[in-house]
C-alpha positions as CSV (number, residue, x, y, z in Angstrom):
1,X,47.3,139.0,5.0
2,X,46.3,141.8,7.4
3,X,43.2,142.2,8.8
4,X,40.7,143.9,6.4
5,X,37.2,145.5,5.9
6,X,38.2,147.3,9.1
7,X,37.4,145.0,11.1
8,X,39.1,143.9,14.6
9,X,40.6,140.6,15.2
10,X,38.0,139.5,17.9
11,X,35.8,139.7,14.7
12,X,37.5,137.9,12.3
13,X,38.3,134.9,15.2
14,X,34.8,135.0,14.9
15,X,34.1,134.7,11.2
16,X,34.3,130.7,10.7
17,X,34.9,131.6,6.1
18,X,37.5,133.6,7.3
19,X,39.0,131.0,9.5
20,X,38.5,128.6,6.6
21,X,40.5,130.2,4.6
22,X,43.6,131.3,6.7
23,X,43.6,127.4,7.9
24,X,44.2,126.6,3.9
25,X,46.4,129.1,3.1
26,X,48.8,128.6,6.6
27,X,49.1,125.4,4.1
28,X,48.9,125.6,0.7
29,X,50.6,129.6,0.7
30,X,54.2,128.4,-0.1
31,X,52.9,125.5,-2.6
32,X,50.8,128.2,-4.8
33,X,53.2,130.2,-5.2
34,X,56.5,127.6,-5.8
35,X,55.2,124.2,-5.2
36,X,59.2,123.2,-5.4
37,X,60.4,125.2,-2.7
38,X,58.1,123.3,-0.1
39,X,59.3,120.0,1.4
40,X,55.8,118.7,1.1
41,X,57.5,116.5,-1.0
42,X,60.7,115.5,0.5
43,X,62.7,114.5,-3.1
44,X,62.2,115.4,-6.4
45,X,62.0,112.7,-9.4
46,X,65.2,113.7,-10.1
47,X,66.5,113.8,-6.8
48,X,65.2,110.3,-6.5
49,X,66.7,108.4,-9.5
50,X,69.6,110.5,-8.7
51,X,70.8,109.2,-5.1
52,X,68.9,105.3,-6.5
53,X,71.1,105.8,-9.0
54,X,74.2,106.8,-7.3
55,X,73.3,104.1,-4.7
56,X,73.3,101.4,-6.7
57,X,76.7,102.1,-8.5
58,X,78.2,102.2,-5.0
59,X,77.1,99.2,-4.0
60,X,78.1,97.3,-7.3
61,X,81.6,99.0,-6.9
62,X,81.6,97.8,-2.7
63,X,80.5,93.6,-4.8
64,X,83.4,94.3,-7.4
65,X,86.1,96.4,-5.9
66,X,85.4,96.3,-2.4
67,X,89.0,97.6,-0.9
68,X,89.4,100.0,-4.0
69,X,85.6,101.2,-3.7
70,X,85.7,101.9,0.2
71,X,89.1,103.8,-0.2
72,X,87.7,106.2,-2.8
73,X,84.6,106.8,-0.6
74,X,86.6,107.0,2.8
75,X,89.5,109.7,0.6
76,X,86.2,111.7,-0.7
77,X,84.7,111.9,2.8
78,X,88.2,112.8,4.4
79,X,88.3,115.5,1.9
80,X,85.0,116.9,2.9
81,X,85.9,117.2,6.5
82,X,89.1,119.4,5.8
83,X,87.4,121.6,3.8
84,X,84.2,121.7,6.0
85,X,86.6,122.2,8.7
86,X,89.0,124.9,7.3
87,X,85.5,126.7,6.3
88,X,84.0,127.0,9.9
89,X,87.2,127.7,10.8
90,X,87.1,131.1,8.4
91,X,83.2,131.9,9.7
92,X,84.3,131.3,13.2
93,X,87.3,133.4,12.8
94,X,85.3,136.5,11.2
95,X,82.4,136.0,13.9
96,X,85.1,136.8,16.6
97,X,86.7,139.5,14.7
98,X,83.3,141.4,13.2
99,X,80.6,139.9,15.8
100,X,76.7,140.7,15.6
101,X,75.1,144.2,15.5
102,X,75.1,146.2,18.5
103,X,72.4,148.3,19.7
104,X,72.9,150.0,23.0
105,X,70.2,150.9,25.6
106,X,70.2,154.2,24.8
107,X,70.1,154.1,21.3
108,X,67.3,151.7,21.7
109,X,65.2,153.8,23.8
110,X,65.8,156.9,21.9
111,X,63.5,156.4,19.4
112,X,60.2,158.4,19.6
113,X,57.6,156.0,20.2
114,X,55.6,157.9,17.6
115,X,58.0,156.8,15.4
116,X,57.9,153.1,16.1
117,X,55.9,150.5,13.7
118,X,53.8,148.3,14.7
119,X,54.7,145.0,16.0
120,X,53.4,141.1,16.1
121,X,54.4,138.7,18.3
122,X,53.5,135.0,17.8
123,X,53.5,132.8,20.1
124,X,53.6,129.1,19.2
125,X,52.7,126.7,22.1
126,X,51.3,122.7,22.0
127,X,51.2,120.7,25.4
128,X,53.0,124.0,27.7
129,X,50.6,125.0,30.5
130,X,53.3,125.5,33.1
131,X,54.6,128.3,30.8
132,X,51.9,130.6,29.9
133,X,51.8,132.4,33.3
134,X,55.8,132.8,32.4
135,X,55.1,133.6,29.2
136,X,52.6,136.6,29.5
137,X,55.0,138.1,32.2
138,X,58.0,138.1,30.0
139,X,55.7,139.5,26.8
140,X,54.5,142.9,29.6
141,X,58.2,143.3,30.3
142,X,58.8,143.7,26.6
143,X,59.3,148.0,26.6
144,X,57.7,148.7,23.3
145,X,54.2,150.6,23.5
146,X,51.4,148.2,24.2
147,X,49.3,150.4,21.6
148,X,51.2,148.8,19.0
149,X,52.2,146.0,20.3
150,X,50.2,142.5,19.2
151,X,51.2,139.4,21.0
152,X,49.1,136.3,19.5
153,X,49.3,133.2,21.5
154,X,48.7,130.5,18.9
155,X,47.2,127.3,20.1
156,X,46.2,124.0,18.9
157,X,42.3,124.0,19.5
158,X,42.2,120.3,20.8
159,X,45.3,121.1,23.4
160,X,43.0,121.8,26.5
161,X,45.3,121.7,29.0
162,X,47.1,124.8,27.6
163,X,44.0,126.5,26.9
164,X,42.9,126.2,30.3
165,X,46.2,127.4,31.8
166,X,45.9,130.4,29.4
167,X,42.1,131.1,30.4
168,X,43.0,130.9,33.7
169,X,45.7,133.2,34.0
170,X,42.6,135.9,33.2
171,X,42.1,138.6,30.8
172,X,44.8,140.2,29.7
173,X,44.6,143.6,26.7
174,X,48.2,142.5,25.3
175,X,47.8,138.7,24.8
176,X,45.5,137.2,22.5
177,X,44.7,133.8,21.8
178,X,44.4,132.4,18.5
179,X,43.2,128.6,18.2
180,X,45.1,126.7,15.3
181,X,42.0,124.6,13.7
182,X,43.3,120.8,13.8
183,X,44.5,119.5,10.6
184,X,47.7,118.4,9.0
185,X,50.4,119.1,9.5
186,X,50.3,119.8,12.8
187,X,53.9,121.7,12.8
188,X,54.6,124.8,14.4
189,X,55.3,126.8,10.9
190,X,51.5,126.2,10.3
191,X,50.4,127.5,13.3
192,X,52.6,130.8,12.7
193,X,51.3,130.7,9.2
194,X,47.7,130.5,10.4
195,X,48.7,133.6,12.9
196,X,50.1,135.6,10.5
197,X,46.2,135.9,9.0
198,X,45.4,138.0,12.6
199,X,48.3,139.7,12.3
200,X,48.9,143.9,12.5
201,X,52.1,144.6,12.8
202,X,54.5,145.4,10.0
203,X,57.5,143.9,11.6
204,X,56.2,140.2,12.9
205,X,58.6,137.7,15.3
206,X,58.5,134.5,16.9
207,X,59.3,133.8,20.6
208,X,58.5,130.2,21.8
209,X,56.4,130.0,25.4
210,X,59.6,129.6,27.5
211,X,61.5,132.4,26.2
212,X,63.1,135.1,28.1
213,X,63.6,137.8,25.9
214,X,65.7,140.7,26.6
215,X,63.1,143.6,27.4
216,X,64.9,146.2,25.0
217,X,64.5,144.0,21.5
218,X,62.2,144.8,20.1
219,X,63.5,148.2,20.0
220,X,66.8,146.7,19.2
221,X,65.3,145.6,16.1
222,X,63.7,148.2,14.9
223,X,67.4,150.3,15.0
224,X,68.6,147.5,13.2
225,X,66.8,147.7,10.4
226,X,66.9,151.3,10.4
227,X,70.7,151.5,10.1
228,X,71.3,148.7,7.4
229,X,70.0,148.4,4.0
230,X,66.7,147.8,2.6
231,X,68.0,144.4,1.6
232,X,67.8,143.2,5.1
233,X,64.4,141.8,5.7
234,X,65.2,139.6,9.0
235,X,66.7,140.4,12.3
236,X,68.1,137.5,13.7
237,X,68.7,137.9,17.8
238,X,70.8,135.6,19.3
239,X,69.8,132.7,22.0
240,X,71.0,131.5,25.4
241,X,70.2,129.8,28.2
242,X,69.4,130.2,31.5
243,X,69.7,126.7,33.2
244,X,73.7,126.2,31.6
245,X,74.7,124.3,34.9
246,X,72.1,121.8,35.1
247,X,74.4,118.9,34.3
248,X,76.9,118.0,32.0
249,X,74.4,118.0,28.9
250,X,73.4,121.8,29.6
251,X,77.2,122.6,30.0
252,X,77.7,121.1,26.4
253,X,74.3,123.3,24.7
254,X,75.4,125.9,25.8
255,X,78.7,126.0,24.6
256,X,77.0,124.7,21.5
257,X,74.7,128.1,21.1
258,X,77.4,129.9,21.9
259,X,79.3,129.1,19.0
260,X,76.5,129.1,16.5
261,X,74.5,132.5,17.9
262,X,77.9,134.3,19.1
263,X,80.5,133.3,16.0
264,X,79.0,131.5,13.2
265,X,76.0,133.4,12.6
266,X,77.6,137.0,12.3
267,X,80.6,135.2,10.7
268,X,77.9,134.1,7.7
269,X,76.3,137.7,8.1
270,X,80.1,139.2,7.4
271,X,80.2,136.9,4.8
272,X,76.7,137.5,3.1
273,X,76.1,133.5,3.2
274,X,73.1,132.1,3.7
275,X,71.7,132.2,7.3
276,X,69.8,129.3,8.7
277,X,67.8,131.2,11.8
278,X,67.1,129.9,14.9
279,X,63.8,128.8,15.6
280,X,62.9,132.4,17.7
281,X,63.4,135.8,18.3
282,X,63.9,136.3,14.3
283,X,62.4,139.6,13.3
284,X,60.5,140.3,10.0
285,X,59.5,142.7,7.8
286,X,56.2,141.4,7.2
287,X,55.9,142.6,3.8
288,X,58.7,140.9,2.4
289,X,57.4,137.6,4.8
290,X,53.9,137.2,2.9
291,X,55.5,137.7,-0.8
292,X,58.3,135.0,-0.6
293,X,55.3,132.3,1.2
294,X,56.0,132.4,5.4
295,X,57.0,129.3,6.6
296,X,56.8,126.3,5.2
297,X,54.4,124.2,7.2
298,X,56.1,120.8,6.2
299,X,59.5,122.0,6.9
300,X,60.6,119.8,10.4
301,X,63.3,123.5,10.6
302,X,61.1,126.2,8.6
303,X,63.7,128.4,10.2
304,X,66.3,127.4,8.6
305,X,64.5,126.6,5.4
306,X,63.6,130.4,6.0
307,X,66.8,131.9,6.2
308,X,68.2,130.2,2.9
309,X,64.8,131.0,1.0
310,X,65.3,134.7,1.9
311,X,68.9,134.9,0.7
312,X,67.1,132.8,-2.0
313,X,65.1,135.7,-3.1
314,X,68.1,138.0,-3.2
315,X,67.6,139.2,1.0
316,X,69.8,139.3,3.7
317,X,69.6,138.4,7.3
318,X,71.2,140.8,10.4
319,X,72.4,138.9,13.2
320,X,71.9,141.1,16.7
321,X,73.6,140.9,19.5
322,X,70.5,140.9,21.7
323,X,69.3,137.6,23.8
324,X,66.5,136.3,24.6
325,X,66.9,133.0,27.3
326,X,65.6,129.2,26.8
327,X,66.3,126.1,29.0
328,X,68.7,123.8,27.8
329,X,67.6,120.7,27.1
330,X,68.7,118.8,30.5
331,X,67.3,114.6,29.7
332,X,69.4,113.3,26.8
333,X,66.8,111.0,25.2
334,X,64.6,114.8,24.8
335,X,68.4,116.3,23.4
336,X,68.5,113.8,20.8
337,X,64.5,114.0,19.9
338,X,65.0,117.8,19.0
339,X,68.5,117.5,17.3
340,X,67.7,115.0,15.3
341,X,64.8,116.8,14.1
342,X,67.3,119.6,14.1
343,X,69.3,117.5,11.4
344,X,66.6,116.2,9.7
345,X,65.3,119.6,8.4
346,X,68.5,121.0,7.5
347,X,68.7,117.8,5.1
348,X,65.3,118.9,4.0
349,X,66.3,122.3,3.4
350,X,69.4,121.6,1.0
351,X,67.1,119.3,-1.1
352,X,64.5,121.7,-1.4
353,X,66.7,124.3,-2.4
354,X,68.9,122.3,-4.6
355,X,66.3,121.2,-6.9
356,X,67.3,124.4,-8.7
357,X,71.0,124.5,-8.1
358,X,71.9,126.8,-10.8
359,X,69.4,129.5,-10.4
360,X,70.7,129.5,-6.4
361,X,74.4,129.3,-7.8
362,X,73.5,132.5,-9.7
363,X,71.8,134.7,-7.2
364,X,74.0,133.4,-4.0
365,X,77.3,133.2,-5.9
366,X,80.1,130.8,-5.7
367,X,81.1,131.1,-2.3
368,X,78.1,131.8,-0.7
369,X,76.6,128.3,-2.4
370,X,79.9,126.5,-1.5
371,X,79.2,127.9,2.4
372,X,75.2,127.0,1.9
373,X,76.3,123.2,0.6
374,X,78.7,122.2,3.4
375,X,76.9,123.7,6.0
376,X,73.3,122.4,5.7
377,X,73.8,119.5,4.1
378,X,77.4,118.5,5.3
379,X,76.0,119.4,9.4
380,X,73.8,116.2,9.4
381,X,76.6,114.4,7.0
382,X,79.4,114.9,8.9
383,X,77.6,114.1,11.6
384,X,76.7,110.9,10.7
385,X,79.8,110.2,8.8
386,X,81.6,110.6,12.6
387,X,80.6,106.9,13.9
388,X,82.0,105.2,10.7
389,X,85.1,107.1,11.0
390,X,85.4,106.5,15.5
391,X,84.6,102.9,14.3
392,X,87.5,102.8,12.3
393,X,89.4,104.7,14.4
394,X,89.1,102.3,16.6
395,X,90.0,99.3,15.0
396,X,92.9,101.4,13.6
397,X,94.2,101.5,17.5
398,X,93.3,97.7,18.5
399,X,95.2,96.4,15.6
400,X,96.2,98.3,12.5
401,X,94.8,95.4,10.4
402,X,97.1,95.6,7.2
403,X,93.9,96.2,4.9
404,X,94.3,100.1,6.5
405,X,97.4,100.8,4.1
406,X,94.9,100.0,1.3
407,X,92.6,102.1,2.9
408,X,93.9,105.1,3.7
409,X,96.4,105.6,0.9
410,X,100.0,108.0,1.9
411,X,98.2,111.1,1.3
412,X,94.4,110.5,2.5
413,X,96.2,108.8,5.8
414,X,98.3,112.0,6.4
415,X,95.4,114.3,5.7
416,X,92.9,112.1,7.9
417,X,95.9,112.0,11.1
418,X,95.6,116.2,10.5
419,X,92.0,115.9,10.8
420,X,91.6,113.4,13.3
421,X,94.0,115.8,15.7
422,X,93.9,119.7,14.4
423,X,90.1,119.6,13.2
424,X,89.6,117.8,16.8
425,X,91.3,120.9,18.6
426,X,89.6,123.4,16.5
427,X,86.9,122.2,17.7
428,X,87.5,122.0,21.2
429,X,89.1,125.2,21.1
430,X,86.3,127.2,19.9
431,X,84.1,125.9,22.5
432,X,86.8,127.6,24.9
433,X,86.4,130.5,23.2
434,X,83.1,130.4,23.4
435,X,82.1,129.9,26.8
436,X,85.3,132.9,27.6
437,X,83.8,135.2,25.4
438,X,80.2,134.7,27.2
439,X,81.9,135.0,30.8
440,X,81.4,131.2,31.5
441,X,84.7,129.9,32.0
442,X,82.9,128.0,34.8
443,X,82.2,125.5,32.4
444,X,85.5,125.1,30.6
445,X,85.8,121.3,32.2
446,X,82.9,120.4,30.1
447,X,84.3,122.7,26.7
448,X,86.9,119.9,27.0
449,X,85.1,117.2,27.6
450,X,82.9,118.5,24.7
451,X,83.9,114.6,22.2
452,X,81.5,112.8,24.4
453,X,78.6,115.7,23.1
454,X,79.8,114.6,19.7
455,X,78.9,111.1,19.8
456,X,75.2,112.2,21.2
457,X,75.1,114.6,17.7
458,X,75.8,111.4,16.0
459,X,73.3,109.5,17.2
460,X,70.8,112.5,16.7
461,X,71.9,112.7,13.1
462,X,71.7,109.1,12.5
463,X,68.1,109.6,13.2
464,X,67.3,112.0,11.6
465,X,68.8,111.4,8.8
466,X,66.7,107.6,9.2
467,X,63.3,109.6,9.7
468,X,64.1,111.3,6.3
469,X,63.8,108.5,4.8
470,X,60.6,106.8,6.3
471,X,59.0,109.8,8.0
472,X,60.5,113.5,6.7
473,X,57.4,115.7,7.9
474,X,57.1,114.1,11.0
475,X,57.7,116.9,14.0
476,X,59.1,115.3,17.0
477,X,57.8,117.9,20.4
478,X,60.5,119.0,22.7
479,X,59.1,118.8,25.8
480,X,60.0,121.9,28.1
481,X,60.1,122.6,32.1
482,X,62.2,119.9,32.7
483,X,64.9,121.9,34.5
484,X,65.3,122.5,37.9
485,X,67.2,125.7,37.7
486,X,65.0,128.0,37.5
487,X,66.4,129.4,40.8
488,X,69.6,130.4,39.4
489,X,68.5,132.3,36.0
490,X,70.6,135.5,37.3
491,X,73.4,134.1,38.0
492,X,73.6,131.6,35.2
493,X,72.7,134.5,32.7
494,X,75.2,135.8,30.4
495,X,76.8,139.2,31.3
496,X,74.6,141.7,28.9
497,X,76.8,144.3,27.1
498,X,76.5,147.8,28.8
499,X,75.8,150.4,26.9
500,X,79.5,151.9,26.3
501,X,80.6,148.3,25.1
502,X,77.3,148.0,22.9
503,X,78.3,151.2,21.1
């Protein structure tokens, strides 16, 4: 809700009823209205005797019919990887051919400022000091009017050491903060909920504290909407980093992003799929935002979640080819911590959104479910499924124990070998592609060295998919400022489009 009664936001942080009640509606807003579509409760009954149910018949098969019972499961996984694979290869291909939206400079500046809406930014930060002096310099060189331009620093009222940093940084008119009332869950989705109650702006993003953001987006963003469709109710901007040559790992994320932000994401746009957004730099209409719930506060990837409830509700995403820059993750144990948080959520998503599987089938269509199914639910799968099937790859090389013929039957074998060596390729081709296409052929060594990544994913899915079980809501912090390349941002940064090529 926007602030009312004409009254300013300094006066509302002030009123402790009104504080009260955003702090209960950042967590009960998505349950009043659809208590199903919030993972709050991580399975449904059904979805409960359902996989008890379906876990108990396997096992009784493995007791009965062991050989016979593993080569069904291993043919019906092997299956699911050639189709999962053929399918991103199809996104992938239509990402490269249509890419993202392009907004040039001068089309971005050319609208009147008169003519610009407001704008809210939020600001989400727990345990950062180091990056709110970073943080309020990138927000001034954001070129939209300051006059209607909100920027709300939300933060956790017991996190002192951030507060001090931000109090001692001194007044500033663009950045206010807002301090998120302690209380469960302490996610960021709640905080942005709790935000959204100070908001004024009728287009609202998120940027996290140690985003670079490209100066022009907001702009960008407005044009966007402008020139598509009053169906599209999020902007999604695309994200990078600036630390790519840290080591090895930040070599890997960033061939990673580049995939998903640069090829995937405006392959699933082309396609009118589902679009699981990144965790920033998504633009909203805010309208639209408070009438299908926000975010959903015990969602570990309310963006994703996000995404799939807005095509949910019959809206579409924009992907923009606009950056804003993060650091890569560069201490594997942290890596894993977010990914598998990463993979846990999507799980979370697909069961949330699959507890009405045919009313989704009938507003997404076919395809567009099909695309939804294998890629939020069969990301952390696959994922997982990868360690069993190098396991038995394995063994397969050390000794070809004659059980494999029972196995892998003549035409699962054959369609595994394809997988094992074209969907391997695919893969490590469209990494190459990737880091090309950004103007980081630099870092092709690593784009084929990218299997070892795979095996970190594993173990990152492996967890998550662990902590679904015993500890779904839990949010696992990423902690930030660990690079040490902060020197080389400008020449590490991804060559920007000019303004003839982003035509």
């Amino acid at each position: 809700m926007t602030p009312r009664d004409g009254r300013s936001v300094a006066e509302l942080l002030d009123d402790a009823d009104y504080r009260e009640a955003a702090l209960y509606d950042a967590v009960e807003r998505l349950r009043d209205i659809d208590p199903q579509m919030s993972a709050s409760v991580p399975f449904s009954r059904g979805q409960k005797i359902g996989g008890i149910g379906a876990l108990v018949v396997v096992v009784v098969l493995l007791v009965l019919f062991p050989v016979h019972t593993a080569a069904g499961l291993i043919s019906v996984a092997t299956v699911v990887y050639v189709l999962s694979l053929l399918d991103r290869l199809v996104i992938f291909r239509r990402g490269l051919v249509n890419g993202a939206i392009r907004i040039s400079d001068e089309q971005a500046r050319a609208i009147p400022d008169d003519e610009l809406p407001r704008y809210t930014v939020l600001v989400p930060a727990y345990g950062e000091p180091e990056v709110v002096g970073d943080l309020i310099a990138a927000m001034e060189s954001l070129v939209y009017p300051h006059d209607k331009l909100q920027v709300l620093l939300l933060l956790e009222a017991d996190d002192e050491p951030t507060i001090t940093a931000a109090r001692d940084v001194g007044d500033n008119d663009l950045v206010t903060v807002v301090l998120v009332p302690p209380a469960d869950p302490r996610t960021k989705p709640k905080a942005c909920n709790y935000g959204l109650h100070f908001a004024t702006g009728d287009i609202v993003t998120i940027f996290d504290a140690e985003d670079l953001p490209d100066p022009l987006q907001l702009r960008r963003a407005v044009a966007a909407f402008r020139q598509e469709d009053d169906r599209v109710v999020c902007v999604q901007c695309a994200l990078n980093f600036h630390n790519p040559r840290d080591n090895v790992l930040t070599e890997w994320f960033t061939a990673d992003y580049g995939i998903w932000f640069g090829y995937l994401l405006p392959g699933l746009m082309v396609s009118r799929a589902p679009i699981p957004l990144g965790g920033t730099s998504n633009h909203f209409r805010r309208d639209i935002l408070d009438d299908i719930g926000a975010w959903d506060p015990f969602n570990v990837t309310e963006d994703a979640d996000l995404g799939v409830r807005i095509s949910g509700n019959g809206y579409r995403t924009a992907v923009l080819d606009s950056i804003t820059l993060e650091e890569a993750n560069v201490d594997a144990i942290n890596w894993v911590r977010q990914r598998s948080r990463w993979y846990k959520g999507y799980m979370q998503t697909w069961l949330v959104h699959m507890r009405r599987p045919v009313a989704l089938w009938h507003i997404l269509g076919p395809v567009a479910w099909y695309r939804f199914t294998l890629l939020i639910a069969g990301t952390p799968v696959i994922a997982c499924m990868n360690m069993i099937f190098w396991l038995i790859m394995v063994v397969w090389i050390a000794g070809q124990p004659p059980v494999f013929a029972d196995l892998f039957p003549g035409p699962i074998y054959y369609l595994s070998l394809i997988s094992l060596i074209f969907g391997n390729g695919a893969a490590i081709y469209m990494n190459l592609v990737a880091l090309r296409e950004d103007g980081r052929s630099a870092l092709v060594w690593s784009g084929l060295m990218v299997p070892a990544y795979w095996v970190l994913m594993s173990i990152a899915a492996i967890k998550g998919m662990w902590q679904m079980l015993f500890n779904p809501s839990y949010w696992e912090k990423t902690f930030h400022g660990l690079s040490a390349g902060g020197d080389d941002k400008k020449a590490d940064e991804p060559a920007a489009p000019s303004a003839e090529q982003a035509t």
